[in-house]
Structure formats: C-alpha cells, structure tokens
N, C-alpha and C positions, 0 to 999 in steps of 0.2 A: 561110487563115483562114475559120471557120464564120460565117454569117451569126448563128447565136447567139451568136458570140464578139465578132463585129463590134458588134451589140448592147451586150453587154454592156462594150464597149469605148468607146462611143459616150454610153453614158447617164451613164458618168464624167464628161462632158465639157458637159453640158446640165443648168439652159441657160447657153449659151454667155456668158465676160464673167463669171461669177455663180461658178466653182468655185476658189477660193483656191488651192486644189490645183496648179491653172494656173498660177496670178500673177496680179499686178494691175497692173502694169507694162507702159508702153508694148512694149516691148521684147518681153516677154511675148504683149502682145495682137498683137504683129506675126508674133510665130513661130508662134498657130495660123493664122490669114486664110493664104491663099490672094491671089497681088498682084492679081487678077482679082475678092477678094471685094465682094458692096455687101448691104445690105439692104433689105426692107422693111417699117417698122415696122407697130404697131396703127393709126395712125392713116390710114396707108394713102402715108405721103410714105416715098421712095426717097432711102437715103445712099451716098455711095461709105465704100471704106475710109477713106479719109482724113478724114473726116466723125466715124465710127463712131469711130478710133482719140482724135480729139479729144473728144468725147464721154466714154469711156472712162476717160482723163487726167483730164477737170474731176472727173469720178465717186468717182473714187479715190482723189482729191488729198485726201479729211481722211478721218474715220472715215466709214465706210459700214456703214450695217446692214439686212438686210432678211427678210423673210419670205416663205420661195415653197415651194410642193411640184409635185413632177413624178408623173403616173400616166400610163398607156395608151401607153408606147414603142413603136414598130414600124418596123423597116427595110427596106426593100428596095434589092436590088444594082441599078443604073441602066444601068452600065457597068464595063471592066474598071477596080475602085479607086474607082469611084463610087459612093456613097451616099446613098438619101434618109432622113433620120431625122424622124417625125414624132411629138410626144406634146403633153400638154397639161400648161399649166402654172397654178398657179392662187397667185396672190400676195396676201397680206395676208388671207388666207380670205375673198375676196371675188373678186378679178379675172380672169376664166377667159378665157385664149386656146391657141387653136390653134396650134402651131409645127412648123415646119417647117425643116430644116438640110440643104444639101448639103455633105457631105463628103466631100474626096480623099484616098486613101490614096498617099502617094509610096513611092518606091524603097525609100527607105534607113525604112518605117515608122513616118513621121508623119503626122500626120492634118492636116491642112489644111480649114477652111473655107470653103466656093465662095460658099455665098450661105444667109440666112436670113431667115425670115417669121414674123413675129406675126399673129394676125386675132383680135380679140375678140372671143369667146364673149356673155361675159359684164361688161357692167362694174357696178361697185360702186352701190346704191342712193345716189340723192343724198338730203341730208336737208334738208327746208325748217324 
C-alpha cells in the first residue's frame, strides 16, 4: 500500500467516533481501537479505552448531531504498519484543534487505532 493510499484510506476514517460509515455501536467502536488504545483529550486529561468506549455509549445513545470539517491531512509511515495521521479539525465553524491518530495496520487489513490527540487551536469566542 502507497502512503497516498494509506492517506487516502485513513481520512475515511477521521475524526475518529464521528464517521457513521464506521458505526456507532459499542461493538463497533471496539473493532476500530486497538486493546492498547487510550487518548488524550483538548483539555489535556488522558482516558483509557474503556473510558473512551463509555463515553462513546452515553454519545450515541439518542440522536446526535454535529458539525465539523477536516483540512491539512498528512501521514507519515512510523513503522512497519504504523501510522501517524495528523490534520485539523474545526467544529461548529468556530473550534479549531490539532489532531493527531496513530494507526495499525493488521495482517488480515484492518486498521486499528493506537492512540489519539486533540490540542486546541482555537476555542470559540465567549460572549458577555
């Protein structure tokens, strides 16, 4: 696989939790993670998977609607089947953060999530 395929394979998939395409089902969110995956949010506090996946559950559990756009993807190969994918994300045409995703490629060509990061850019004007 070409690192522009890898790309292009990858920006499917981002941001991560957000692509329906995926699922929205625990079940779901356990077949991209990686059992090793954890995050770290915008705010700067670290969850394990099992954090993330309950999270995910309360998320999901009625309607969800949101608004986000993705520009400036870039990947680089880490290791062999390892990748780092980084682009920005910018939600409610106001919230601008940096993300970051490592991803595994396994044997049988699944993609696995290792670990992911938020850092805010930007946050939304507060209004007095």
């Amino acid at each position: 696989m070409t690192l522009e395929e890898v790309l292009d394979a990858l920006k499917e998939r981002e941001p991560i939790f957000h692509r329906e395409k995926w699922g929205r089902t625990r079940a779901d969110f356990e077949r991209q993670m990686d059992e090793d995956f954890w995050e770290v949010v915008a705010s700067g506090t670290a969850y394990t998977r099992e954090e993330i996946l309950g999270f995910l559950e309360e998320r999901y559990a009625g309607p969800y609607e949101e608004n986000w756009h993705t520009k400036d993807f870039k990947v680089q190969n880490l290791a062999k089947g390892l990748y780092l994918l980084t682009y920005v994300l910018i939600q409610n045409n106001t919230r601008i953060t940096r993300r970051s995703t490592l991803w595994r490629l396994d044997d049988e060509g699944n993609w696995r999530i290792v670990y992911h990061q938020g850092t805010v850019v930007q946050e939304p004007l507060q209004r007095t």
